[in-house]
KOLVOTOR-103611 format. One record per residue (C-alpha): residue number from 1; residue in one letter; x, y, z. Coordinates in Angstrom, 1 decimal, decimal comma. Each point is the difference from the previous one (the first is absolute). Example, Ala and Ser with C-alpha at 12.3 -4.5 7.8 and 13.67 -1.06 7.14 Angstrom:
<pts>
k->1&r->A&c1->12,3&c2->-4,5&c3->7,8
k->2&r->S&c1->1,4&c2->3,4&c3->-0,7
</pts>
This chain:
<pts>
k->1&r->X&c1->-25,2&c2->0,3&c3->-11,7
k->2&r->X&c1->0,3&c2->0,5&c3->3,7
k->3&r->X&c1->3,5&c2->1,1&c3->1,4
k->4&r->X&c1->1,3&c2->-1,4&c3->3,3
k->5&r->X&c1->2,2&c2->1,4&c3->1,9
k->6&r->X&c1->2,9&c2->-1,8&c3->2,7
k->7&r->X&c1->2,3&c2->2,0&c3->2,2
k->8&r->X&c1->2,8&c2->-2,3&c3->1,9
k->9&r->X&c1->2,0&c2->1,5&c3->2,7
k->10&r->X&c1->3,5&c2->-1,9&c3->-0,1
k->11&r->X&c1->1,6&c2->0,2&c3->3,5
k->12&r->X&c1->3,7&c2->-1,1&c3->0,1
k->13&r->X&c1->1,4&c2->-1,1&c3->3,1
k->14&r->X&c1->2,3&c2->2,2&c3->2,0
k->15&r->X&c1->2,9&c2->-2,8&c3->0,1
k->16&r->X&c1->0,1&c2->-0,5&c3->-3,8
k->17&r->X&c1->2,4&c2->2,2&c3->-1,1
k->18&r->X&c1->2,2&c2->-0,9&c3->3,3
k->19&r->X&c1->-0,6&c2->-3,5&c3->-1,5
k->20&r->X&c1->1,7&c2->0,2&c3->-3,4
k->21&r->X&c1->2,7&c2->2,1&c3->0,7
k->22&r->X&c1->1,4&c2->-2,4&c3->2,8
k->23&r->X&c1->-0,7&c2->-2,8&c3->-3,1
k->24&r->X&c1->1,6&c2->2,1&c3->-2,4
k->25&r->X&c1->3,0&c2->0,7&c3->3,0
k->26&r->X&c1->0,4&c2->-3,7&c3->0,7
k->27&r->X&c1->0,2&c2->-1,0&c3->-3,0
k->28&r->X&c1->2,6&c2->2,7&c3->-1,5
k->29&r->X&c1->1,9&c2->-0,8&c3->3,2
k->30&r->X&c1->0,1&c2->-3,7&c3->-1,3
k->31&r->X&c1->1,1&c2->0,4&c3->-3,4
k->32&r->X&c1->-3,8&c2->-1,2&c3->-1,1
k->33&r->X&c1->-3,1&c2->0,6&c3->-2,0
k->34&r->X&c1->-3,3&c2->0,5&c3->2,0
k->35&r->X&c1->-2,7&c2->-2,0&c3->-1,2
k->36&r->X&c1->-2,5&c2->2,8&c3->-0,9
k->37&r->X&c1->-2,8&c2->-2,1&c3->-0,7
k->38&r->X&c1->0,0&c2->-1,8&c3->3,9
k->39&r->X&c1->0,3&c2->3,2&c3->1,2
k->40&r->X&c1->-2,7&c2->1,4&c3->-1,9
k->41&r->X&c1->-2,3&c2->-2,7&c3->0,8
k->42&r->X&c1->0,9&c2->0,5&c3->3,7
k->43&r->X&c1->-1,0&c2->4,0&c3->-0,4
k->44&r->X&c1->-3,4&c2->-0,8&c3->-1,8
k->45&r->X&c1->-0,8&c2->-2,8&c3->2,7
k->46&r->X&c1->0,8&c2->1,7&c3->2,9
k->47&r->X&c1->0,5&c2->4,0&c3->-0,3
k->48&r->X&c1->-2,4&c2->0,6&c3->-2,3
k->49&r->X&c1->-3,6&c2->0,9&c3->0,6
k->50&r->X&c1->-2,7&c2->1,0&c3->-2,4
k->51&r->X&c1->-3,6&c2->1,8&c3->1,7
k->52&r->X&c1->-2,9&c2->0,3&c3->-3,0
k->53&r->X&c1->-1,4&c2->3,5&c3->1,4
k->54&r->X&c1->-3,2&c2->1,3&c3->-0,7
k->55&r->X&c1->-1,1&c2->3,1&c3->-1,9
</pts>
């Protein structure tokens, strides 16, 4: 049976982490809950990247 191998290089965005903690700041400074999921979604879409590499 032949064996593939996949390497992925996952780059985060440098504003992520600035991100959530001003989410997580507002909304303790508001007496709310942060919706996780939206924010999550927004992290994926927009300050994630994934690069296959060779080799």
């Amino acid at each position: 049976m032949a064996e593939i191998t996949i390497k992925v290089r996952v780059r985060i965005a440098w504003w992520v982490r600035w991100y959530i903690r001003a989410c997580v700041l507002f909304a303790v400074m508001h007496g709310l809950r942060p919706d996780v999921d939206k924010i999550a979604r927004f992290v994926v879409v927009h300050g994630v990247k994934l690069e296959f590499v060779n080799g």
